[in-house]
C-alpha positions as CSV (number, residue, x, y, z in Angstrom):
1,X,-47.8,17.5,-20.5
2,X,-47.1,20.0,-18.1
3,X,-47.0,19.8,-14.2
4,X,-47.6,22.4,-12.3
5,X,-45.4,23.7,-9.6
6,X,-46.9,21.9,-6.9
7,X,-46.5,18.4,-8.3
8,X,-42.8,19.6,-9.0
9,X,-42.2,20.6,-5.7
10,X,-43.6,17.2,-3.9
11,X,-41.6,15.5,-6.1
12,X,-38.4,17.3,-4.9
13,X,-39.5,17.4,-1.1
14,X,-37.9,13.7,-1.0
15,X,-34.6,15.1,-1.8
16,X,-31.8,14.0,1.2
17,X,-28.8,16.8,0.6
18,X,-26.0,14.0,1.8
19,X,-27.1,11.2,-0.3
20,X,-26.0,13.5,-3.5
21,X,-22.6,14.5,-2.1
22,X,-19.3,12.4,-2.3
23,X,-18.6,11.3,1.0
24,X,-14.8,10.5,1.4
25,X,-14.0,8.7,4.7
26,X,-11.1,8.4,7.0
27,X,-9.9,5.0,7.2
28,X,-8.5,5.5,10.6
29,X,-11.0,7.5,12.9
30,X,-14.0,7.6,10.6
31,X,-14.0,11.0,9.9
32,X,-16.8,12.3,7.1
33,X,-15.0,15.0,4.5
34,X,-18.5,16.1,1.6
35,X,-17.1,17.2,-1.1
36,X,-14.9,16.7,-5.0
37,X,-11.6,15.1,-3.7
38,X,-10.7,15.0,0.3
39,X,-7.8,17.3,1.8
40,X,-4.3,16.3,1.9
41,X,-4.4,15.2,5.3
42,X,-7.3,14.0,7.8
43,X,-8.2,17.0,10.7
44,X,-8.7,14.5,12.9
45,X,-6.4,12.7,13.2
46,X,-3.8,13.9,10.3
47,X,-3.7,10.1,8.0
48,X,-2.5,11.2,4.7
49,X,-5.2,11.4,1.4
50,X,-5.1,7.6,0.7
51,X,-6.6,6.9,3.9
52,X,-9.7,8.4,2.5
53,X,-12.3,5.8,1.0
54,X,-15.6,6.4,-0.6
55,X,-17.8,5.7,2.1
56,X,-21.2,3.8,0.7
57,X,-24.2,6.0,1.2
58,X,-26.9,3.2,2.2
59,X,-24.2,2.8,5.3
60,X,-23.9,6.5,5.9
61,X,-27.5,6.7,6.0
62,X,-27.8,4.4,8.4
63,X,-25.7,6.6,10.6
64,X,-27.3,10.0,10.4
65,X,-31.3,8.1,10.9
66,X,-29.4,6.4,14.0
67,X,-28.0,10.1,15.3
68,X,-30.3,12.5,14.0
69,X,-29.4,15.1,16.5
70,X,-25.6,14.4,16.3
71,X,-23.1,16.2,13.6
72,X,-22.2,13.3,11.2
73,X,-18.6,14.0,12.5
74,X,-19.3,13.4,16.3
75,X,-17.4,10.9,18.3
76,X,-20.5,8.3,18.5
77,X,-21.2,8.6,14.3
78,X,-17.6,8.0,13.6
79,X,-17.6,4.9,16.1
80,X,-20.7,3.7,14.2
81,X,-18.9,4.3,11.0
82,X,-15.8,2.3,11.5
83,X,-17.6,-0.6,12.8
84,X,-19.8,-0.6,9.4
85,X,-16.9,-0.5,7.2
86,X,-15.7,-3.8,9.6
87,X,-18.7,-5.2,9.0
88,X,-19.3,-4.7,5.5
89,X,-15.6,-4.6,4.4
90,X,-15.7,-1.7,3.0
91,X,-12.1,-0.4,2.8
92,X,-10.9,-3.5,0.6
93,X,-14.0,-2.0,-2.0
94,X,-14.0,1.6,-2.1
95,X,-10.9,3.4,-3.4
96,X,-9.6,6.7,-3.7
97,X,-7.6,6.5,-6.7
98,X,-9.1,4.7,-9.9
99,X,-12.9,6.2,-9.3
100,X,-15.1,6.6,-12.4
101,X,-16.3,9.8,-12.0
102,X,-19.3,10.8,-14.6
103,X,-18.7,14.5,-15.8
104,X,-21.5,17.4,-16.6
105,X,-21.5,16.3,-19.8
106,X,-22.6,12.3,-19.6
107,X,-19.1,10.9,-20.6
108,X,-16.6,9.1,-18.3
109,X,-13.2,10.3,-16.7
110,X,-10.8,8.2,-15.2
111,X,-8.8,10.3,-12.5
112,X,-5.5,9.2,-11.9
């Protein structure tokens, strides 16, 4: 069966940029870093890598439909942010080292 490019394109129109990126998360100011593997140290407020968690991306949505005219790295998101992973208890979950990260080419790799 073949679909034509407008049914492809409708089907794509859904597609939410941040919900397919790895969101690492500062532990300590809530600071949002999209990306493979967080920097050495936070720009915010300079915690080293291991204060970076995998931030869940139901919670992180939550934040950007709450501020939708806000950078995801304002003052008011990262507030929002840290009282989610309170809430939820996020930090004793999500990990920086020890992630199962699926590669290009369907098999697993265990970062160390």
């Amino acid at each position: 069966m073949i679909c034509s490019l407008s049914e492809k394109e409708s089907a794509v129109s859904t597609y939410q940029p941040f919900m397919q990126a790895l969101l690492w998360t500062c532990k300590s100011c809530g600071f949002v870093y999209e990306g493979g593997q967080p920097k050495q140290n936070c720009p915010m407020c300079e915690s080293y890598k291991t204060s970076f968690i995998d931030f869940p991306q139901h919670l992180e949505a939550q934040i950007r439909e709450a501020h939708p005219d806000k950078s995801f790295n304002h003052a008011e998101c990262r507030a929002m942010r840290r009282e989610l992973m309170e809430e939820h208890n996020v930090d004793a979950h999500n990990r920086v080292a020890g992630r199962i990260l699926p590669s290009a080419s369907g098999t697993n790799i265990k970062p160390s």
